[in-house]
N, C-alpha and C positions, 0 to 999 in steps of 0.2 A: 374393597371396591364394590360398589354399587353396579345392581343388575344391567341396569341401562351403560353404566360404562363397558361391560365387560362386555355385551352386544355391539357398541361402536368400536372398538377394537378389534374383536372378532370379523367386523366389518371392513373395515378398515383391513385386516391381513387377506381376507380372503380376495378385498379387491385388486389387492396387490399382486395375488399370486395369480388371482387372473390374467389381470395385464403384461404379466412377465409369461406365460401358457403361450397366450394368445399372438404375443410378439418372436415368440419363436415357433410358433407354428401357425404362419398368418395365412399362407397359400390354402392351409388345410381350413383354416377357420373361415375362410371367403368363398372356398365349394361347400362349406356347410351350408354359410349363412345366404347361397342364393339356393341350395335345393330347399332350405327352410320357406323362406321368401316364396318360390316355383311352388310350395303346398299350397301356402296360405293365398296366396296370388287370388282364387275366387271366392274365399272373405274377404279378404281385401277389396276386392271390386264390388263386392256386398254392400259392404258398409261406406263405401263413397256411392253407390247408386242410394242406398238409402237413406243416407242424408240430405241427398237434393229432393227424393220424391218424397222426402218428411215435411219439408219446409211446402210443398205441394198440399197435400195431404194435411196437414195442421189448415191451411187455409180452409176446404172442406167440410175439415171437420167445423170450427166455427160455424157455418155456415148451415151442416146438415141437424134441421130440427134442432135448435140450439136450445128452445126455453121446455125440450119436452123430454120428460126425465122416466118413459115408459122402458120396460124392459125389452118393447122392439128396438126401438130409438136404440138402445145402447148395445147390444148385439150386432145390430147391422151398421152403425155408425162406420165401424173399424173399415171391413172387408167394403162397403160400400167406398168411402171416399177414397181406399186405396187404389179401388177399380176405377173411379174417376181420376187418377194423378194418372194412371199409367194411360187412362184413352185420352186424356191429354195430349200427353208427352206421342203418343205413337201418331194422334192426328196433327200433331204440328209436324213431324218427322215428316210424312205421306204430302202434306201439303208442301213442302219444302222441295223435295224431291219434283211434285208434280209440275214446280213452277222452276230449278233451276236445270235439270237435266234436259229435257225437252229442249230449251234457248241451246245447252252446250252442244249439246247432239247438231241443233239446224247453225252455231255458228261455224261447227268442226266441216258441216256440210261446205257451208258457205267457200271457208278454206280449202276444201280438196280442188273446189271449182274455179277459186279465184287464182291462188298460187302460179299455175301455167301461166297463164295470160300476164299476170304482173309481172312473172320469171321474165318472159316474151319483152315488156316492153322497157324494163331495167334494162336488159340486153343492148335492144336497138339503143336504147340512151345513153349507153357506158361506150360502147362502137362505136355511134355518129361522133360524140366527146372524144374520141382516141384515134384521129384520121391521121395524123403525125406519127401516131405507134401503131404501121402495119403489121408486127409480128405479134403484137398484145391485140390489136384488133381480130387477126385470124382467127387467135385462141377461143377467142371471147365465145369470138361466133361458132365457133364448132359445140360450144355447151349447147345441150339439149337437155326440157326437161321432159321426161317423160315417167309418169306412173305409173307403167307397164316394167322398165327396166329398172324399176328402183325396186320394185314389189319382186322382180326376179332373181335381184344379186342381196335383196334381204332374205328370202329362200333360199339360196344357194348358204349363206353365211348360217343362218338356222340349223341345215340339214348338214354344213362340216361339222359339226359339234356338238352330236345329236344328246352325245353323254354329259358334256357339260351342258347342255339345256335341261336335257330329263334331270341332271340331279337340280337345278335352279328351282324345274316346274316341280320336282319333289318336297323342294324345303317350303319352296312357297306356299305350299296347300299343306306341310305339313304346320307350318307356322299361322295360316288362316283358319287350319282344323283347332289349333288348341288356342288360337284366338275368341271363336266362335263357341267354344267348350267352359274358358274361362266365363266367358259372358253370360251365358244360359247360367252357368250355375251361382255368380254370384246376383243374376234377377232371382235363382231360386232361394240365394241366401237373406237377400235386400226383400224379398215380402216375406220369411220365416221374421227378419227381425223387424217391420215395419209392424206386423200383427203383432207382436210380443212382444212392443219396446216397454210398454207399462213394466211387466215383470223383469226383466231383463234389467231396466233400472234399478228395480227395488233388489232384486235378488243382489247387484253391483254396489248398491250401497250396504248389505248387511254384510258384504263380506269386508269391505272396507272400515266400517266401524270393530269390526271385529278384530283384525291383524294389523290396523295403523292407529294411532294417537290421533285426537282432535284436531290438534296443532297441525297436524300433516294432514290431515282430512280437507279442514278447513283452507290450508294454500292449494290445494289439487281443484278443490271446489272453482275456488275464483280463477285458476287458472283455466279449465274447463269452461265455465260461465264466460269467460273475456272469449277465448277461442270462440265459443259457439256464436256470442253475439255478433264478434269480427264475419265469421266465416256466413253466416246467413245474410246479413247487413251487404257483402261483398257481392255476393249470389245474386240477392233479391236487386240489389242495386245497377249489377251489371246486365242480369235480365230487361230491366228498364229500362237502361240505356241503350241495348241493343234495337230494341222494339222505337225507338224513339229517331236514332241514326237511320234506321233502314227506312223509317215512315217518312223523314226529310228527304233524302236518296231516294225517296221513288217519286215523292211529289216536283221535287227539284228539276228531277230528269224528265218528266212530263210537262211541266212548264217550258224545258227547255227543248223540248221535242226531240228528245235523245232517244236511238234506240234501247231493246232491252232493260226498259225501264224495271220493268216487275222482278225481271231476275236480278240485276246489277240490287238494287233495294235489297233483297233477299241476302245476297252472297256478304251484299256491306253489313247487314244486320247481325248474321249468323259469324260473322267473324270477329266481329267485336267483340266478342265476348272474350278474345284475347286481350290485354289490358298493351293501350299506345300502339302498336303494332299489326293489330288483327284488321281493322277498318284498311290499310292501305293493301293487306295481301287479298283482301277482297276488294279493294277498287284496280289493283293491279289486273288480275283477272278480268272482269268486269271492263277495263280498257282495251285490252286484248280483241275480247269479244267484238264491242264496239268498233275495233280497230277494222273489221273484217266487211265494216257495211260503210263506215267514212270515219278518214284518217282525222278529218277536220273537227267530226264529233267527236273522236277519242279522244283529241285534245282539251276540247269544249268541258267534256265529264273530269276529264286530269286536272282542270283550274277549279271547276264548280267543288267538284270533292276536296279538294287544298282549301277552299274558304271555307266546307262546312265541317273540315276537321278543327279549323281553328277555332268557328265556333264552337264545337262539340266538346273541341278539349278544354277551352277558358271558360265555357259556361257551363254545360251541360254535366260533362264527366264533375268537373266540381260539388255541382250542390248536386250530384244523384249517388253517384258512387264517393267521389272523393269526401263530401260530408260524413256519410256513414260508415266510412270503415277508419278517416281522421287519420290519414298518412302522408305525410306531405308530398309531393312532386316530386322530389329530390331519391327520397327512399322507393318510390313507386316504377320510376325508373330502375333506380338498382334493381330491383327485387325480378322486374320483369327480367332485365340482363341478365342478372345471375343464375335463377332459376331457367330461361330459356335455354341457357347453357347446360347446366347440368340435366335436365330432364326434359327437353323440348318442350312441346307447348304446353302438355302439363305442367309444367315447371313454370311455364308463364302464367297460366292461368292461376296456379296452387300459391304462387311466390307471393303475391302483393296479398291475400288475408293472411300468410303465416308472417310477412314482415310486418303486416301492422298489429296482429295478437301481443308479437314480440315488442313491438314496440310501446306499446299500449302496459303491457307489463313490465316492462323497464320502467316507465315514467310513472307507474304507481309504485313501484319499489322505492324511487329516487323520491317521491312526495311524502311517501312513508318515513323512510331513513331521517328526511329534513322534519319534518313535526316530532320526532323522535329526538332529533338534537335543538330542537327548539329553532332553525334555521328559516327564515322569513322569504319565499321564492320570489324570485326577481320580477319586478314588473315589466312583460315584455314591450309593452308600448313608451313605454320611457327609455330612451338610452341610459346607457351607463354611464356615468363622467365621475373622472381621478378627483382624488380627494386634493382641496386647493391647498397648493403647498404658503406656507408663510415666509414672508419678505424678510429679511432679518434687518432691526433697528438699526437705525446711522449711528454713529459714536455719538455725534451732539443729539438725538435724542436720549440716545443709554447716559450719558454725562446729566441730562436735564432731569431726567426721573431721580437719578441719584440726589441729585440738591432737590 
C-alpha cells in the first residue's frame, strides 16, 4: 500500500474511534467543549472586532499618502488608520447615544406624567359606558392610580426577597463583569492582530504549504476568498443601507412634521442592520415614543414607515445589499429565521453572509461537477418544455408506405 493510503485509513479509524469516544461520553465532551469555547470567547471576539475594523482600516489605508513610498509613510500608515477606524467607530457610537437617549429619557418623562391622567380618563369612559352594570361600575371606580402606592408595594416585594435579589444583583454584575472583561481584551486582541495581519498571513500560509497538498490549499483558498468577499460585500452593503433607511426616516418624518424625528431616523437606522426584521423593531419603538405626544402621529409614522419598508425592501435592499452578497429572497429569509433562532440576533445578522458563502459555493461546485461531465446549464430565461411526443401513423398511411 501506498503512503498516502495508509494515512487515509489511519484517518479514517481514528475518526471513527472518535465518534464512538465522543457518543459515549457526550455530557463529558459538551463541558469541555464550552470551557474550551469560555477560553477562547476574547479571541474570538478579537477576531470578529477585527475584521469589521479591517474593512475600516483597509479604506484608510488607501487613502493615507497612497502614491508616497517613504519610510515614514510606511511605518505610520499601520498604527495611523487603525487609530482613525476605531475614532470612527467610538464618534458614531457618542453621537448615537447623544441623539437617542436624551428623546428616551424626556419620552419615559412624558409617560410618568401622562399615564395618571389618561388612567383618570379611561376610567370616567369605561363607568359612564357601564351605568347598566352598577357592581362592575363601583369596581371600576374604586381603581386608583397612584405612583406613590405602586413605588411602595414594589419596595415592600424588593425587600421580602432581599436574597433572591442580591443573588439576581450578584449574577448580574457578575455576568456584565465578564462581559466587559471579554470585550476589553478581545479590542486588545483585535489591534495585536489588526497591526500584524501582514505577518500573521504569511506566517498562516507557510505552515499550510507545509503540512497540506496544493489540492487542498488551493479549495481552502477559494473557499476563504468566497467567504471574505460574501462577508465584507454583506457588511459594507448593509452599512449603506442603514445610513440610507435612517436618512429617508428622518427626512420623511420632518416632512411630515412627526415628532422625534432625529431619534426615530437613528433607532430605524441603527437597527437595520438586522437583515428584514431590524427596521420594524426600531420603528416599533420609535412608535411607542411617538405614541406618548399623539396617538394620531404614531399612526401617521406606522403607515409612512410600512410604505418606506416596501420601498426599501423592493428597491433599495436589492441593488445594495441583495446584489452584492447574490442570495435570493427566499434563502435570506431563512437564514435570518434560522439563525435568529439559534443564536439571536447575532445569528441574524451572521446567518444571511454564511447562507450565501454557502450557497455561492454550492453553485460553483455544481458548475464545476457540469463542465466536468460535459453537461450544458440550463437557460433560466427559457422554460423548460417535454420533448414532443410522436403521433403514431393510421393503418392506411402504414399500408400506403408499404406499396
Amino acid at each position: 500500500m501506498e503512503r498516502k493510503e495508509i494515512r487515509r485509513y489511519i484517518f479514517i479509524a481514528a475518526l471513527a474511534v472518535a465518534v464512538i469516544v465522543i457518543s459515549q461520553n457526550f455530557y463529558v465532551f459538551t463541558k469541555f467543549l464550552s470551557l474550551v469555547l469560555g477560553a477562547l470567547k476574547p479571541i474570538i471576539t478579537g477576531l470578529m472586532i477585527a475584521y469589521i475594523f479591517n474593512i475600516i482600516m483597509n479604506f484608510f489605508e488607501k487613502h493615507y499618502f497612497p502614491k508616497n513610498d517613504s519610510k515614514f509613510a510606511a511605518l505610520t500608515r499601520r498604527p495611523v488608520c487603525l487609530a482613525g477606524a476605531f475614532a470612527i467607530t467610538i464618534a458614531v457610537i457618542i453621537l448615537i447615544m447623544y441623539i437617542v437617549v436624551p428623546e428616551i429619557a424626556s419620552a419615559f418623562g412624558v409617560l410618568y406624567d401622562e399615564i395618571p391622567p389618561a388612567f383618570t380618563k379611561s376610567k370616567d369612559f369605561i363607568t359612564g359606558k357601564l351605568k347598566e352594570y352598577p357592581d362592575i361600575q363601583q369596581q371600576i371606580s374604586s381603581l386608583e392610580f397612584d405612583w406613590a402606592k405602586i413605588a411602595e408595594k414594589a419596595t415592600k416585594l424588593l425587600t421580602s426577597g432581599v436574597a433572591g435579589i442580591l443573588s439576581s444583583a450578584m449574577g448580574i454584575i457578575g455576568g456584565l463583569t465578564s462581559a466587559v472583561t471579554n470585550l476589553v481584551l478581545g479590542i486588545i486582541f483585535a489591534v495585536y492582530f489588526l497591526l500584524r495581519k501582514d505577518k500573521l498571513f504569511r506566517d498562516g500560509n507557510r505552515l499550510r504549504r507545509v503540512w497540506f497538498s496544493d489540492e487542498f490549499n488551493r479549495k481552502t483558498s477559494h473557499v476563504f476568498h468566497t467567504a471574505n468577499d460574501t462577508f465584507r460585500s454583506f457588511f459594507v452593503g448593509q452599512f449603506v443601507e442603514a445610513i440610507i433607511l435612517g436618512t429617508l426616516c428622518f427626512i420623511g418624518m420632518k416632512l411630515l412634521k412627526l415628532p422625534y424625528a432625529a431619534m426615530s431616523g437613528t433607532l430605524v437606522g441603527v437597527t437595520a442592520f438586522i437583515p428584514i426584521v431590524g427596521a420594524f423593531i426600531g420603528a416599533g419603538i420609535s412608535a411607542f415614543i411617538i405614541l406618548t405626544v399623539d396617538p394620531m402621529k404614531a399612526l401617521i409614522f406606522i403607515i409612512f414607515l410600512i410604505i418606506l419598508q416596501q420601498f426599501e425592501g423592493n428597491i433599495i435592499y436589492p441593488k445594495v445589499v441583495g446584489g452584492s452578497v447574490g442570495l435570493p429572497s427566499i434563502w435570506t429569509l431563512a437564514a435570518v429565521t434560522i439563525g435568529g433562532g439559534l443564536f439571536g440576533i447575532f445569528g441574524m445578522i451572521l446567518g444571511v453572509p454564511l447562507t450565501a458563502t454557502l450557497y455561492k459555493l454550492s453553485f460553483n461546485a455544481l458548475e464545476a461537477r457540469e463542465a466536468q461531465e460535459g453537461i450544458a446549464p440550463p437557460d433560466e430565461d427559457k422554460p423548460v418544455k417535454p420533448p414532443k411526443q410522436q403521433k403514431p401513423a393510421r393503418s392506411g398511411q402504414k399500408n400506403a408506405k408499404k406499396k
